[in-house]
N, CA, C and O atoms as a DFTB+ gen file, in Angstrom:
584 C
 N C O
     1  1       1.990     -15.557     -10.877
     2  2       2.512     -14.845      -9.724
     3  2       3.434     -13.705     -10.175
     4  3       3.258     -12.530      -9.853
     5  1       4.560     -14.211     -11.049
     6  2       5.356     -12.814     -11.598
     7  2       4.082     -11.627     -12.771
     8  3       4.096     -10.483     -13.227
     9  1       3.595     -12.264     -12.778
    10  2       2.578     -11.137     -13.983
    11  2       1.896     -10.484     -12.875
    12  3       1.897      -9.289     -13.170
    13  1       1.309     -10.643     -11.747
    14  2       0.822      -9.997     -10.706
    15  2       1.557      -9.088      -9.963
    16  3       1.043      -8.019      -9.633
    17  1       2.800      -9.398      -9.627
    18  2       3.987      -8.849      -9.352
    19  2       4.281      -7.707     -10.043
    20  3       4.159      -6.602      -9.514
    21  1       4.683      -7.865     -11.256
    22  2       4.778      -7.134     -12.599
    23  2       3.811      -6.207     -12.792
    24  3       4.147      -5.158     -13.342
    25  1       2.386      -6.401     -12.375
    26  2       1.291      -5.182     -13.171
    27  2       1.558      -4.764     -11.261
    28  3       1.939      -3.600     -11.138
    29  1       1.482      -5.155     -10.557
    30  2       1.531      -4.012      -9.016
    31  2       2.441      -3.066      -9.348
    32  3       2.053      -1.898      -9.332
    33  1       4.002      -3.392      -9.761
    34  2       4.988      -2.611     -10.319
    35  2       4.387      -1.354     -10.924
    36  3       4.469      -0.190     -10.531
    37  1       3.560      -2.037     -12.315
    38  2       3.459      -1.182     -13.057
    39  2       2.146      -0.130     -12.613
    40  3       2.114       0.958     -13.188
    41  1       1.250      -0.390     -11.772
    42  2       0.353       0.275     -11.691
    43  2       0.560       1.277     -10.385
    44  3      -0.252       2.144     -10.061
    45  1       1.628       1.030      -9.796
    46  2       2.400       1.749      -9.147
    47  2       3.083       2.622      -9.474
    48  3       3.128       3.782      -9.065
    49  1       3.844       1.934     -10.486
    50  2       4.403       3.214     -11.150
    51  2       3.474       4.262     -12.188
    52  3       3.790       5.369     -12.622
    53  1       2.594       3.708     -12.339
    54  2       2.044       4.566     -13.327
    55  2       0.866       5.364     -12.207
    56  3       0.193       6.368     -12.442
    57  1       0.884       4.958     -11.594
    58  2       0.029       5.814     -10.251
    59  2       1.055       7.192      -9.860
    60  3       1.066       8.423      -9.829
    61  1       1.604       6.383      -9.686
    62  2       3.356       7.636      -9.328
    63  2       2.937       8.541     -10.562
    64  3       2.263       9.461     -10.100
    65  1       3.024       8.636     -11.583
    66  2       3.252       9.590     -12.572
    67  2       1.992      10.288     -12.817
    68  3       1.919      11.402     -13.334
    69  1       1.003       9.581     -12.422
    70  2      -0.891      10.266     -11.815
    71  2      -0.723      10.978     -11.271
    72  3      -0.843      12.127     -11.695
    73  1      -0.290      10.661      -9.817
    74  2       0.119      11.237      -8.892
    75  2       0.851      12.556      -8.720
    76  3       0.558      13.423      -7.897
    77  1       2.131      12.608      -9.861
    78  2       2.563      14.211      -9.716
    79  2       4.376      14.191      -9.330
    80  3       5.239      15.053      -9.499
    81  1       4.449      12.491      -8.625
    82  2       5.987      12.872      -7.953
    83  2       6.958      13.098      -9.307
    84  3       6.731      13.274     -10.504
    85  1       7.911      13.017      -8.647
    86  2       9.367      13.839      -9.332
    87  2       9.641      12.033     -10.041
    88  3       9.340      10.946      -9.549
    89  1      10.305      12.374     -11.321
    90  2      10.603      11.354     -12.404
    91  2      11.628      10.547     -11.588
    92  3      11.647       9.331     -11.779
    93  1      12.421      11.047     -10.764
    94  2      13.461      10.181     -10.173
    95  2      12.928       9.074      -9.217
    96  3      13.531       8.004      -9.139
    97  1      11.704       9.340      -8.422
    98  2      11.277       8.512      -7.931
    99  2      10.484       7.461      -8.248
   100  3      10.182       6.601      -7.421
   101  1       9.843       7.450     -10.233
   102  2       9.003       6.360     -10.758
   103  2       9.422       5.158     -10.031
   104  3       8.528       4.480      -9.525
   105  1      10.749       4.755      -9.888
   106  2      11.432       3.531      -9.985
   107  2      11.177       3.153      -8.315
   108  3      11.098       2.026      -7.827
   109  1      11.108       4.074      -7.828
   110  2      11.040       3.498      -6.014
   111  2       9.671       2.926      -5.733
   112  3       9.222       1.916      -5.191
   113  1       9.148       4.120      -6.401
   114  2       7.555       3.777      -6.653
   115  2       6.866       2.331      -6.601
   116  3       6.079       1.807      -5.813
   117  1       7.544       1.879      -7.868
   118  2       7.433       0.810      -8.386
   119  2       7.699      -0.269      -8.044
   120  3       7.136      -1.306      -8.395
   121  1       8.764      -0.126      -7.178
   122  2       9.389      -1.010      -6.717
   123  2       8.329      -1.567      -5.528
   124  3       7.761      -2.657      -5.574
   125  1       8.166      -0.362      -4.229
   126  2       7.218      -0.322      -3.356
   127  2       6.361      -0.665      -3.619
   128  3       5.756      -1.087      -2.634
   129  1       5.836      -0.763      -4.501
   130  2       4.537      -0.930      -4.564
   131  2       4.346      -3.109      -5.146
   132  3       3.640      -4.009      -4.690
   133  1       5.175      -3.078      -6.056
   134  2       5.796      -4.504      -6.070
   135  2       5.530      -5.428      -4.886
   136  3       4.747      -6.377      -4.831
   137  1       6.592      -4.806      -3.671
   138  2       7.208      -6.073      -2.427
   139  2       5.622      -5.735      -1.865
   140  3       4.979      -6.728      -1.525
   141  1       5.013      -4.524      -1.757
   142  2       3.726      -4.720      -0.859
   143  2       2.770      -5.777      -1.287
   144  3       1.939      -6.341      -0.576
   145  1       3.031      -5.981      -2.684
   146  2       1.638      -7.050      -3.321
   147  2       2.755      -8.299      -3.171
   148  3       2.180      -9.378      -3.317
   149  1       3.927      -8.419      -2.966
   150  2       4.486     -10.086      -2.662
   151  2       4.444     -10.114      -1.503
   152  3       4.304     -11.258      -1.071
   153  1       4.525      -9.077      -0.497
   154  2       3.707      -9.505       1.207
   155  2       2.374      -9.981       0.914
   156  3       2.041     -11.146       1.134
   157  1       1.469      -8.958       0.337
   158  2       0.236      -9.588       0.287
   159  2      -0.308     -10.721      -0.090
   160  3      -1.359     -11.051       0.459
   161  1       0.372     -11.721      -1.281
   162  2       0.100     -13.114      -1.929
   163  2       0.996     -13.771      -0.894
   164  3       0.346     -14.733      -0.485
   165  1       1.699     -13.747      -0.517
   166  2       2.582     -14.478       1.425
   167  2       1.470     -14.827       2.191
   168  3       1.105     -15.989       2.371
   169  1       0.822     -13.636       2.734
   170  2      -0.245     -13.380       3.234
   171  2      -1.531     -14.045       2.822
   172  3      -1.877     -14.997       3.521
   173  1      -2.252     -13.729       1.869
   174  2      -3.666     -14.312       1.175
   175  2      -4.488     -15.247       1.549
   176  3      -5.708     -15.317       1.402
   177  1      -3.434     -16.275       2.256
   178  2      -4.304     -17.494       2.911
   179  2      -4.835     -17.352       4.371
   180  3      -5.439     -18.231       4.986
   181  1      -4.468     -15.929       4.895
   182  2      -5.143     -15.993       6.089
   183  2      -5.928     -14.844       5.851
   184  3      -5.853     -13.924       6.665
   185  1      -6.803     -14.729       4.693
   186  2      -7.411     -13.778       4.487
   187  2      -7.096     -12.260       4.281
   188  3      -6.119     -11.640       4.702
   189  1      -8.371     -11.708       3.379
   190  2      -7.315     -10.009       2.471
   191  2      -7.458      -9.176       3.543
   192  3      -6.859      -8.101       3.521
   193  1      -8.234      -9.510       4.604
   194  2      -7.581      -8.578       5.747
   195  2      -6.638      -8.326       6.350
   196  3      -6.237      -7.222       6.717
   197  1      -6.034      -9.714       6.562
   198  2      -4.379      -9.812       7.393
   199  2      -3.998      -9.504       6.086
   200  3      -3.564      -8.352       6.087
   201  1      -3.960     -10.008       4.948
   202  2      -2.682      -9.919       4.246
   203  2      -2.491      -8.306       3.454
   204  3      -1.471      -7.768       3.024
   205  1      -4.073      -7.783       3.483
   206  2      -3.769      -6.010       3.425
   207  2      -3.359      -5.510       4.554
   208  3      -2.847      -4.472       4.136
   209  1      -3.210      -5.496       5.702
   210  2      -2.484      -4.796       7.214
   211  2      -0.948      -5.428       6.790
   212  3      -0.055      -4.586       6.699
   213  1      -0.613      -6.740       6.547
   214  2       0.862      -6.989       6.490
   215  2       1.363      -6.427       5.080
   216  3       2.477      -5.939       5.266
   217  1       1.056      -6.329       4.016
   218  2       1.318      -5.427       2.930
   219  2       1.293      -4.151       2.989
   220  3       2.158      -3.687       2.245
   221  1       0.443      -3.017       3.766
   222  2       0.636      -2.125       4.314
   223  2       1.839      -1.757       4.997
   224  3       2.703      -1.101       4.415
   225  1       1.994      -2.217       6.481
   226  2       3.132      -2.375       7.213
   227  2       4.239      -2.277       6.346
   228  3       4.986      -1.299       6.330
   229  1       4.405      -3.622       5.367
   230  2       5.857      -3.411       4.342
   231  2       5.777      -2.085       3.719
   232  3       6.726      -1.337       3.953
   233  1       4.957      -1.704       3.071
   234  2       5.045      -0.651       2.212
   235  2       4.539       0.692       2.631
   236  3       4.229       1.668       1.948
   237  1       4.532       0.488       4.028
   238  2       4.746       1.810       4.949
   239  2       6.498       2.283       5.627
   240  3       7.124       3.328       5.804
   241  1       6.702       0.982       5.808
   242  2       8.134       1.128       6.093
   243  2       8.822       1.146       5.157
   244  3       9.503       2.171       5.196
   245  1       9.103       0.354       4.007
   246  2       9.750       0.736       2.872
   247  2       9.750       2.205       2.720
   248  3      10.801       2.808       2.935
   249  1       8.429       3.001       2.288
   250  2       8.151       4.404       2.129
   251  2       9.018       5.203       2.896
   252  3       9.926       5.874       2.406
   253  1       8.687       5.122       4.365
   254  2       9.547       6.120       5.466
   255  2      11.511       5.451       5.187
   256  3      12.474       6.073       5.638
   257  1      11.609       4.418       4.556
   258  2      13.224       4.288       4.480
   259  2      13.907       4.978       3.880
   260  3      15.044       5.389       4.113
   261  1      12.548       5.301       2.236
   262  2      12.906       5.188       1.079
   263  2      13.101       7.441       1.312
   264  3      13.890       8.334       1.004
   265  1      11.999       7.292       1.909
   266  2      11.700       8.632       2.066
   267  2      13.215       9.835       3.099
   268  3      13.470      11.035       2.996
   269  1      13.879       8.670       4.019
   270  2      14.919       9.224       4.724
   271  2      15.967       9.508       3.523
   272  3      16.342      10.565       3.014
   273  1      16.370       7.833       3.207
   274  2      17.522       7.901       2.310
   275  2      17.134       8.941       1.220
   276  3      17.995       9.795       1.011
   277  1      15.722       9.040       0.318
   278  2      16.271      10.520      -1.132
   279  2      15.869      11.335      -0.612
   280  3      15.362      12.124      -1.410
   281  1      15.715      11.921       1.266
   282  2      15.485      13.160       1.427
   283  2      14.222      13.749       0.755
   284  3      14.071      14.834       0.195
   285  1      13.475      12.870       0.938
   286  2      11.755      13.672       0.223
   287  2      10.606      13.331       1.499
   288  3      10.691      12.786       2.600
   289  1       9.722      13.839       0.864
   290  2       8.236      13.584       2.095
   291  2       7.865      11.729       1.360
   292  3       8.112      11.087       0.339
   293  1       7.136      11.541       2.698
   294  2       7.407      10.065       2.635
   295  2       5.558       9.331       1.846
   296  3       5.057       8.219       1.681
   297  1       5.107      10.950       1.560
   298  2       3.982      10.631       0.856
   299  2       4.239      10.078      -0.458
   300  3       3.501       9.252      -0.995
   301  1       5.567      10.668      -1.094
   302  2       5.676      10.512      -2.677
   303  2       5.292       8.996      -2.927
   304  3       4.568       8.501      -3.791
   305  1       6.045       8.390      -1.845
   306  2       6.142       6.602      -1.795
   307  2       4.899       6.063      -1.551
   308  3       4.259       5.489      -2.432
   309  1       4.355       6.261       0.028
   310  2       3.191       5.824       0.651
   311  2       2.349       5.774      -0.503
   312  3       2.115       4.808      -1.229
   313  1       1.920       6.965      -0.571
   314  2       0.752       7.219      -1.596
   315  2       0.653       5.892      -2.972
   316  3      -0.058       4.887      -2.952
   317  1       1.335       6.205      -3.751
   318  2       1.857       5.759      -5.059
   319  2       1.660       4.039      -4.598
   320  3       0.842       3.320      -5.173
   321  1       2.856       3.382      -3.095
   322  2       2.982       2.150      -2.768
   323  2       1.060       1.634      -2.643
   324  3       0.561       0.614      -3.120
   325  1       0.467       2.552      -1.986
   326  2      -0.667       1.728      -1.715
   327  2      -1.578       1.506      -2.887
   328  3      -2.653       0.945      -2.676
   329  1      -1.428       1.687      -3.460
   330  2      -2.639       2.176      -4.660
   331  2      -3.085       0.460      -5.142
   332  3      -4.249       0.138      -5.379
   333  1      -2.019      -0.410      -5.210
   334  2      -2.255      -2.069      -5.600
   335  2      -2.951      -2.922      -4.410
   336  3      -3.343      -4.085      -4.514
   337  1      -3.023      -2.076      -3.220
   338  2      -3.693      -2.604      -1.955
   339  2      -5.461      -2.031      -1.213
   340  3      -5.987      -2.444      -0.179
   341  1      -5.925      -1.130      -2.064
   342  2      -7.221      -0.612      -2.408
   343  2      -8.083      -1.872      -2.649
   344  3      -8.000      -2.847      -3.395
   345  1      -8.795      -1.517      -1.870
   346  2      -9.903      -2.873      -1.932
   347  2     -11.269      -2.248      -3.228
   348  3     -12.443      -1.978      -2.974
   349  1     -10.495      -2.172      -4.691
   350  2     -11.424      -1.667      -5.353
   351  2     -12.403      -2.259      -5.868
   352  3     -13.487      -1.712      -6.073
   353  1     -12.036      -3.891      -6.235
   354  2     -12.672      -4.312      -6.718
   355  2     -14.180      -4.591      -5.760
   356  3     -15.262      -4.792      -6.313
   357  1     -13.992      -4.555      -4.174
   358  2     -14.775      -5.148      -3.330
   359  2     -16.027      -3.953      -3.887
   360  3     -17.138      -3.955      -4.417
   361  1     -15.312      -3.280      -3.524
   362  2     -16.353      -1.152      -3.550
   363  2     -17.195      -1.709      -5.080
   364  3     -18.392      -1.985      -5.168
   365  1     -16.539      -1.743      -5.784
   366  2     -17.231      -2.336      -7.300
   367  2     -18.425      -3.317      -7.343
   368  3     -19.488      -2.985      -7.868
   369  1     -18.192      -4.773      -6.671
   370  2     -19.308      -5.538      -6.416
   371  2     -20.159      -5.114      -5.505
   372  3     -21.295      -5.526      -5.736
   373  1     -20.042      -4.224      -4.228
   374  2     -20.720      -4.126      -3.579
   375  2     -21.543      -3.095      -4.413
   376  3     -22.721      -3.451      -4.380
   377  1     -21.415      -2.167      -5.013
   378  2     -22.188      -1.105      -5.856
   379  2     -23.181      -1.858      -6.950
   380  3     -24.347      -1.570      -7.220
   381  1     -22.159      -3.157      -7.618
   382  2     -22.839      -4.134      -8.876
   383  2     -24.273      -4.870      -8.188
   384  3     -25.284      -4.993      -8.880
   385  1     -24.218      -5.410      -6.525
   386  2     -24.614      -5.884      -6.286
   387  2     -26.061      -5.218      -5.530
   388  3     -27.044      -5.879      -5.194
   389  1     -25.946      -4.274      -5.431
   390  2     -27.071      -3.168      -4.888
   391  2     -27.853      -3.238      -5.781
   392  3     -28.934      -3.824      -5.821
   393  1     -27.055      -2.317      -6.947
   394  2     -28.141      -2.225      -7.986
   395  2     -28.799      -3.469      -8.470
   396  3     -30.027      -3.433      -8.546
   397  1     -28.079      -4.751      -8.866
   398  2     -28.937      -6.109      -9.263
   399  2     -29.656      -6.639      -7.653
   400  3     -29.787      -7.824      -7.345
   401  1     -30.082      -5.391      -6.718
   402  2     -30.824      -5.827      -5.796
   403  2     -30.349      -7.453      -5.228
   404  3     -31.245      -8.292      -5.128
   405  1     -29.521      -7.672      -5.022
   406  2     -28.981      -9.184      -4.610
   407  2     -27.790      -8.128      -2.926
   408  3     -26.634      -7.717      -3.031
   409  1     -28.613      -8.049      -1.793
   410  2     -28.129      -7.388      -0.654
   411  2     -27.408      -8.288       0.435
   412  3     -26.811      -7.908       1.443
   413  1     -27.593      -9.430       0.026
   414  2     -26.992     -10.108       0.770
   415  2     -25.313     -10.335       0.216
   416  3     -24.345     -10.149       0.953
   417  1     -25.234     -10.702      -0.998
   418  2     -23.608     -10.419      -1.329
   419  2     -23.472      -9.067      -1.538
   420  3     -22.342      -8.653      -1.277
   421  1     -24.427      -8.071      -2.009
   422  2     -23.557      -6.777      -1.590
   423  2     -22.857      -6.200       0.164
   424  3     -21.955      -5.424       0.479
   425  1     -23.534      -6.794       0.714
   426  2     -23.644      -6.815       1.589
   427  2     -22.264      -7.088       2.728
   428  3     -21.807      -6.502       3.709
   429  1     -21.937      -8.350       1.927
   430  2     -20.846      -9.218       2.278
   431  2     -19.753      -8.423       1.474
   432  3     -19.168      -7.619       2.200
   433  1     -19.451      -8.428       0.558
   434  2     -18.400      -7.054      -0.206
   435  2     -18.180      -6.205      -0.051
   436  3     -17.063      -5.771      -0.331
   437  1     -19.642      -5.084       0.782
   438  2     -19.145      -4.495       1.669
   439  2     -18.624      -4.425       2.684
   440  3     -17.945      -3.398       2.677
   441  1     -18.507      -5.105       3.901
   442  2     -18.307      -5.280       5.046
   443  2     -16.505      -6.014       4.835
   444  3     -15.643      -5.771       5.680
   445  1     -16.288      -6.670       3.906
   446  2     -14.807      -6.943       3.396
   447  2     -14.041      -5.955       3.153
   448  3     -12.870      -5.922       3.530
   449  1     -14.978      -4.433       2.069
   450  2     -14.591      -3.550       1.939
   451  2     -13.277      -2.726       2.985
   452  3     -12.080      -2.475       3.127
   453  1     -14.694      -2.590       3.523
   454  2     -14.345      -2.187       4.972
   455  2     -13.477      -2.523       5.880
   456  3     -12.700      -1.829       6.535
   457  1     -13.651      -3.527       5.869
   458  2     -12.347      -4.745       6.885
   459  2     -11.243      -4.049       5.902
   460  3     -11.045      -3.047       6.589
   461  1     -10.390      -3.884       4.775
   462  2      -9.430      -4.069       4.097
   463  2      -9.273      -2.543       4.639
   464  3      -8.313      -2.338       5.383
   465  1     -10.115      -1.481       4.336
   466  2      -9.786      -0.180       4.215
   467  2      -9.081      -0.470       5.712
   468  3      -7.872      -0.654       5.850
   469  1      -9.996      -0.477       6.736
   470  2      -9.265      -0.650       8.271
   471  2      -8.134      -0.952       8.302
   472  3      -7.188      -0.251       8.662
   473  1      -8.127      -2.358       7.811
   474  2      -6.722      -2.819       8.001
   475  2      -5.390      -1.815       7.601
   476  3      -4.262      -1.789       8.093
   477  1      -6.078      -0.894       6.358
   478  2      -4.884      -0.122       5.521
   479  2      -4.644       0.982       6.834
   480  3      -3.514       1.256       7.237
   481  1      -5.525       1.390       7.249
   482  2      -5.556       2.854       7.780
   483  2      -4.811       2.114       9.344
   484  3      -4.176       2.951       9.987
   485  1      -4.835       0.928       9.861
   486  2      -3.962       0.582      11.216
   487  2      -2.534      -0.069      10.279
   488  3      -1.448      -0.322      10.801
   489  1      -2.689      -0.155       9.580
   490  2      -1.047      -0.437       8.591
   491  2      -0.032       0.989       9.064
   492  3       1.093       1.134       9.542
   493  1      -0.992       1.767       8.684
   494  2      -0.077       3.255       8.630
   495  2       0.338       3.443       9.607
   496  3       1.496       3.401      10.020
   497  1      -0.918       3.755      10.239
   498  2      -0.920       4.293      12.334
   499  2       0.477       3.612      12.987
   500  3       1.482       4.027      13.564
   501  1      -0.095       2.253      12.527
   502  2       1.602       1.298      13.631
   503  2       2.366       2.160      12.873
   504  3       2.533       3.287      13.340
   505  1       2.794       1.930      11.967
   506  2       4.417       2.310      11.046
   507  2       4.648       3.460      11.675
   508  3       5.659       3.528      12.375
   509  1       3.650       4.759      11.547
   510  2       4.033       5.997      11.756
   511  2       4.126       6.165      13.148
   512  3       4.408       7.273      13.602
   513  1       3.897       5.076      13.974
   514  2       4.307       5.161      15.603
   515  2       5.178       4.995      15.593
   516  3       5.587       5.773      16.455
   517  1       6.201       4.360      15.136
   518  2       7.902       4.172      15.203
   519  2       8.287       5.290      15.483
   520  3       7.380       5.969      15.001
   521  1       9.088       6.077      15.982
   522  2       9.800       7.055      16.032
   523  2      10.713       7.587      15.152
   524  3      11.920       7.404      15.308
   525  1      10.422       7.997      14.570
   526  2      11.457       8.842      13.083
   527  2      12.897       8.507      13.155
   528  3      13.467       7.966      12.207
   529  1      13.587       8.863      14.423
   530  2      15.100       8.337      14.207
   531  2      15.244       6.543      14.413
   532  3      16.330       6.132      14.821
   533  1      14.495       5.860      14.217
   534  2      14.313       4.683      14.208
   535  2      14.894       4.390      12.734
   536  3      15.761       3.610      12.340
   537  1      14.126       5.267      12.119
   538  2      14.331       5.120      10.681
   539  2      15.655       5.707      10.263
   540  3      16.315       5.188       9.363
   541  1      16.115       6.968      11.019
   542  2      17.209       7.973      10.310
   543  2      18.281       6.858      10.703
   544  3      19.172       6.717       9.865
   545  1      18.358       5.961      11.944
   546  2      19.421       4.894      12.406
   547  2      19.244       3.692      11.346
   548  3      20.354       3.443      10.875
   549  1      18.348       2.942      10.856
   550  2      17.820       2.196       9.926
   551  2      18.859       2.466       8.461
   552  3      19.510       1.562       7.938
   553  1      18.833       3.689       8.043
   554  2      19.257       4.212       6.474
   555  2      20.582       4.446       6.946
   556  3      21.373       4.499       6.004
   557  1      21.288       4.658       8.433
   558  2      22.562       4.739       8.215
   559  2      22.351       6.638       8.238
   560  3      23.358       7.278       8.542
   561  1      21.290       7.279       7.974
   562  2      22.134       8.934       7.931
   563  2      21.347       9.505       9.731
   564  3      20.398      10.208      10.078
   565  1      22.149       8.906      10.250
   566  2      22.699       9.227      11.535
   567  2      22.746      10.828      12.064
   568  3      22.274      11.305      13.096
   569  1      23.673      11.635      10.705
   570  2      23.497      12.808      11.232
   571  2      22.593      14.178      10.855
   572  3      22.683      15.367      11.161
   573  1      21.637      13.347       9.995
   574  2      20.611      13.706       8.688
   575  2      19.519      13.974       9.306
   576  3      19.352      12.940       9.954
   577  1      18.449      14.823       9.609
   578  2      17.291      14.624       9.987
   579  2      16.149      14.432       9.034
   580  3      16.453      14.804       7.901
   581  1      14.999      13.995       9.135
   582  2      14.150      13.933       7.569
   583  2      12.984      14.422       8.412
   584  3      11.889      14.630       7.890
């Protein structure tokens, strides 16, 4: 569980530095991207659909907190946070499984695919329905706009 923990960290952070953001933020990065994969193993037993929408959610809001308090766009985070919540491996079997002509589990890998991507893309939607000073009241900068 901590080694899973540990490589989300790290592949977060090292996504972050793929990615392009500013060196000060590796560490938020990382961090975000961390608590989203310990929502997600919380989660796991009611399936990688719920537990990718509730890992989302965390690491959509983390992002927009993280994004008020250092005064940056709240992509640096988002972006970087989701990257451990990509349903890659599913996209992978479903491609493995085409080609070894076996359509019935590609089949099924896809359609999981899918379910996970959804879930990511209504993760966001809710979060980013909050109202922005939700968040500026949240971080405490009250008289700050982001």
């Amino acid at each position: 569980m901590i080694t899973e923990i540990l490589a989300a960290a790290a592949g977060t952070f090292a996504f972050s530095v793929l990615f392009g953001a500013p060196r000060k933020y590796y560490p938020y990065c990382g961090a975000i991207g961390a608590c989203g994969w310990i929502v997600y193993m919380v989660f796991e037993g009611f399936g990688a659909a719920l537990a990718s929408l509730a890992a989302t959610i965390a690491v959509v809001l983390l992002s927009r907190l993280t994004a008020i308090r250092e005064k940056c766009p709240v992509t640096v985070f988002l972006i970087s946070g989701i990257f451990p919540l990509v349903p890659g491996s599913y996209v992978y079997w479903t491609s493995y499984y085409l080609v070894t002509n076996q359509i019935h589990l590609a089949a099924a890998n896809g359609y999981m695919a899918i379910k996970i991507a959804f879930a990511i893309v209504l993760g966001i939607v809710f979060v980013f329905e909050v109202p922005q000073k939700v968040f500026v009241v949240l971080t405490g900068n009250g008289k700050h706009s982001a």
